[in-house]
N, C-alpha and C positions, 0 to 999 in steps of 0.2 A: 190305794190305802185300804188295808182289811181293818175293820175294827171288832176286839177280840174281848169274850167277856170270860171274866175268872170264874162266873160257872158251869162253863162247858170246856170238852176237850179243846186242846190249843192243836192246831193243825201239823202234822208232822215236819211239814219244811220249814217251822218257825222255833224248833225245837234247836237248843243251843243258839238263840240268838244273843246279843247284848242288849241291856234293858236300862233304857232311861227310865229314874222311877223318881216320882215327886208328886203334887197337887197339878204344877203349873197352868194356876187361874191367871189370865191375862198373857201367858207366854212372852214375858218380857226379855229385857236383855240378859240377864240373870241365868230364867229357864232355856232362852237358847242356847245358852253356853254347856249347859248340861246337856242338852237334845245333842248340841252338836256333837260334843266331844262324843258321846255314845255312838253317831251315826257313824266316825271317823274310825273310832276301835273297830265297829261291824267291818266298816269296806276295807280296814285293813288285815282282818281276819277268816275275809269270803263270810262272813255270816250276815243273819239278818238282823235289822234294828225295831225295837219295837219300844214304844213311848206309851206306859203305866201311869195311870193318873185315876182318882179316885173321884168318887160320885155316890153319892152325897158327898160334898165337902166335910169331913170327920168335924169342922164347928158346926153345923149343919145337925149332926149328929148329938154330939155335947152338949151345944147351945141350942136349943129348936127354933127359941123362942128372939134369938139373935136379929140383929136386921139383914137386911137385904145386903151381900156382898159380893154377888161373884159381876167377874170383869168376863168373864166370857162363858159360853153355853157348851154341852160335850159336843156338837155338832160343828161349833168352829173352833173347837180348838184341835178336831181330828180335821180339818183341813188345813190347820196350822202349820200342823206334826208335820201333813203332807207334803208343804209347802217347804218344809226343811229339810224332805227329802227321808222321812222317817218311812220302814216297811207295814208298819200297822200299829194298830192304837190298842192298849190293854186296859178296858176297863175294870177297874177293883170296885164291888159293890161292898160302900161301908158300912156296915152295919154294927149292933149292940155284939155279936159272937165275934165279928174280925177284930174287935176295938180288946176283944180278952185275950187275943191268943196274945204269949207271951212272943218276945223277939225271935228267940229263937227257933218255936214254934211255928211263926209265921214265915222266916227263911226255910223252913225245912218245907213246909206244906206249901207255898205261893211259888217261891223262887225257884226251888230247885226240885221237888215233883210234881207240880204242877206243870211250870216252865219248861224247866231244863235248860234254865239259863248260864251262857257260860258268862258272862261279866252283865256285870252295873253300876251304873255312875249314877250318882247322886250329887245334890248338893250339900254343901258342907254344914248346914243346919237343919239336914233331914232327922226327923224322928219318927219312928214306928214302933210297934207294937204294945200290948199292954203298959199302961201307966209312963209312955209313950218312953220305954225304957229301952228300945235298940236307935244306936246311932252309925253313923259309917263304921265307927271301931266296930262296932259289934256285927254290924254287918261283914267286915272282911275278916273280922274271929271265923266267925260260926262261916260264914260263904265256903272258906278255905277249904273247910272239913268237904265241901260238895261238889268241890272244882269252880266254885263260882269266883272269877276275880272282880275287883273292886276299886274303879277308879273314883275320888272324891273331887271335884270342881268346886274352887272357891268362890266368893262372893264376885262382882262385876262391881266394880266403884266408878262412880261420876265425882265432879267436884264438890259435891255434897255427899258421899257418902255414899254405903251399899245401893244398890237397887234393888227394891221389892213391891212386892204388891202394895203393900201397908204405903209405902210415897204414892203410889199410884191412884190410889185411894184417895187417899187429903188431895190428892191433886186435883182431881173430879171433883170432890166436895166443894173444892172453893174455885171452882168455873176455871182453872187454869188447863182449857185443852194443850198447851202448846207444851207445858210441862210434861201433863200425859204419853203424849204422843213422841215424844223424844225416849222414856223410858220405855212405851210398847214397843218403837221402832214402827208403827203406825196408828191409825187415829181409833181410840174407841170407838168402837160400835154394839149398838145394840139392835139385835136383830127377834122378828116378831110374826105374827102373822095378822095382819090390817084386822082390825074389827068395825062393827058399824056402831054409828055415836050419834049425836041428836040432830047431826046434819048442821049446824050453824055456823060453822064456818065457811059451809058450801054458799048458805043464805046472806051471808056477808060481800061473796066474793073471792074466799080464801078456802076451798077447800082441804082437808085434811087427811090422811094416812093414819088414823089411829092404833096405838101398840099401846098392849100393856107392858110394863115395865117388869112382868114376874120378879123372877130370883137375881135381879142386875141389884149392883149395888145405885143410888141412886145419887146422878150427878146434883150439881145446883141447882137448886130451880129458877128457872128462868128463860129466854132466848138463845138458841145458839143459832148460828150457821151450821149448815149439815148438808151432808150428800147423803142421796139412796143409792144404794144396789138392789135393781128390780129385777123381775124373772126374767130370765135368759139374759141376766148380765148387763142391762143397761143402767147408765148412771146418770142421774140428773142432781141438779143442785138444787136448794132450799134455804126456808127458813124453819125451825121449829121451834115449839113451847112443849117445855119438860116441865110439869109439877099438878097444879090441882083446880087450875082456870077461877083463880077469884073473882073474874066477872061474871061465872055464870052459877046458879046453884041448880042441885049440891054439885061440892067440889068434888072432885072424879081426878084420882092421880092417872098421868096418862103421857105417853110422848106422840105430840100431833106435828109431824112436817108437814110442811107445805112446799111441794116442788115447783119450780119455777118452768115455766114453761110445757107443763104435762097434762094431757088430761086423758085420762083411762080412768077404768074399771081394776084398784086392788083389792077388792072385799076379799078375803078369805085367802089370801096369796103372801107368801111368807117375802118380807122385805129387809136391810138392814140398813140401818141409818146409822151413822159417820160423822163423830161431833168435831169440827174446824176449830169454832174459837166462839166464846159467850159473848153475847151480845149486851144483856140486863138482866137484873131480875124481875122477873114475875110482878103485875101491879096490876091492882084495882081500877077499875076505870068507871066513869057516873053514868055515861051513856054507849052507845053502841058505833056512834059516830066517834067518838074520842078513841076508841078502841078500833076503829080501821082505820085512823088517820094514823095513831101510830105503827099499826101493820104494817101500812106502805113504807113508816121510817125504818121498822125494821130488817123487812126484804132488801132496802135500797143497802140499807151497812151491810147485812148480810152478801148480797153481790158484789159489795168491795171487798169485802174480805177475802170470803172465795178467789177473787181474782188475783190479790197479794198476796195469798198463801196456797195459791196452785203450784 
């Protein structure tokens, strides 16, 4: 997988490829359908495919002040792409100037002299440019004039309706992994790099794996069940606490796993943690003993769970 940024030359053998173009935070069922079809025009046209996705999120940009929402980082969603067999990843850096150019401005300068894109597929509730006034019509208006064709992918329905991020979301919010993970087609993850913390988990018995939560939108707080992916690819299981530790001050938002069966050194090593299924919410406890008696209840669910939903 190349990943390609819209302010440098694009490499010549990727020149006339077909372009998936969208946000696809979370790359759910939805954005596959889009990746895919995109990858499927390329291999049946000998060209290459390349999966367009923006950074900063353009609410990111609008809203600054917004909360926390993305479902995924640019470093796994280009393993994503990869995974679905996409030739390289196009970053659009979003900014105040790209958010003015007008639609057809932004086809003429992005798509087609920039790229030299011959097709793109989008989905059917894309919008771009200025006062977020081009949509696939306008897109295969103006495209035409440059050779660019334009296939449009409609929504993905479940029996509740489209799929989007926005389900995705409420799904998180309210501890429903199992929800989530059907609409990703796998298990949220948030992935980090271990920081050091006041050690008191370690002093308990239960050490911890601390991440900060950056730019993730943030699940319930509470318990989950979780697996890690550690460097060079090993996976162990857990328990963790997602939120702001009311037993200890000050509160400190934070995702702390705790892997079962492991003991290393991750200070400073990037990890990604894998939420199964919520266990409780978050609670207050009088002493320190009441708070690792419940630990142990929650490791022990936590290892049931894991087991029935391997």
């Amino acid at each position: 997988m190349i990943r390609l940024d819209d302010r440098a030359p694009i490499p010549a053998s990727l020149h006339g490829a077909v372009i998936a173009l969208g946000n696809f935070d979370g790359f759910h069922q939805g954005h596959q359908a889009v990746v895919g079809e995109a990858i499927r025009l390329a291999r049946a046209g000998g060209r290459k495919a390349i999966v367009a996705t923006f950074e900063p999120h353009p609410m990111r940009v609008f809203h600054p002040d917004a909360e926390p929402f993305r479902l995924t980082t640019l470093d796994q969603r280009e393993e994503l792409f990869a995974a679905a067999g996409a030739d390289a990843m196009l970053v659009f850096h979003f900014d105040r100037a790209m958010a003015a150019l007008g639609a057809a401005e932004w086809i003429e300068a992005m798509l087609a002299n920039h790229l030299g894109a011959a097709g793109v597929v989008t989905g059917e509730d894309f919008t771009f440019g200025q006062g977020r006034s081009g949509n696939p019509a306008v897109l295969a208006e103006v495209g035409a004039g440059f050779g660019i064709g334009v296939r449009t992918v409609g929504a993905v329905h479940d029996a509740e309706g489209p799929i989007s991020s926005s389900r995705i979301r409420a799904a998180l919010k309210a501890g429903d992994c199992a929800t989530a993970t059907r609409l990703l087609t796998r298990r949220f993850a948030i992935r980090g790099t271990v920081q050091h913390g006041d050690k008191r988990g370690r002093s308990i018995g239960y050490p911890t794996a601390n991440l900060a939560l950056g730019s993730y939108l943030r699940p319930r707080y509470g318990i989950y069940a979780v697996s890690g992916r550690l460097p060079g690819g090993r996976v162990v299981q857990g328990a963790a606490n997602l939120g702001i530790r009311p037993s200890f001050d000050p509160p400190i938002e934070l995702l702390e796993p705790y892997f079962f069966d492991f003991a290393g050194d991750l200070y400073g090593q990037e990890i990604e943690v894998a939420f199964h299924a919520f266990i409780r919410p978050e609670a207050k406890f009088d002493d320190l003993d009441a708070l690792v008696a419940q630990m142990g209840r929650d490791c022990d669910r936590a290892r049931e769970l894991l087991a029935e939903l391997a």
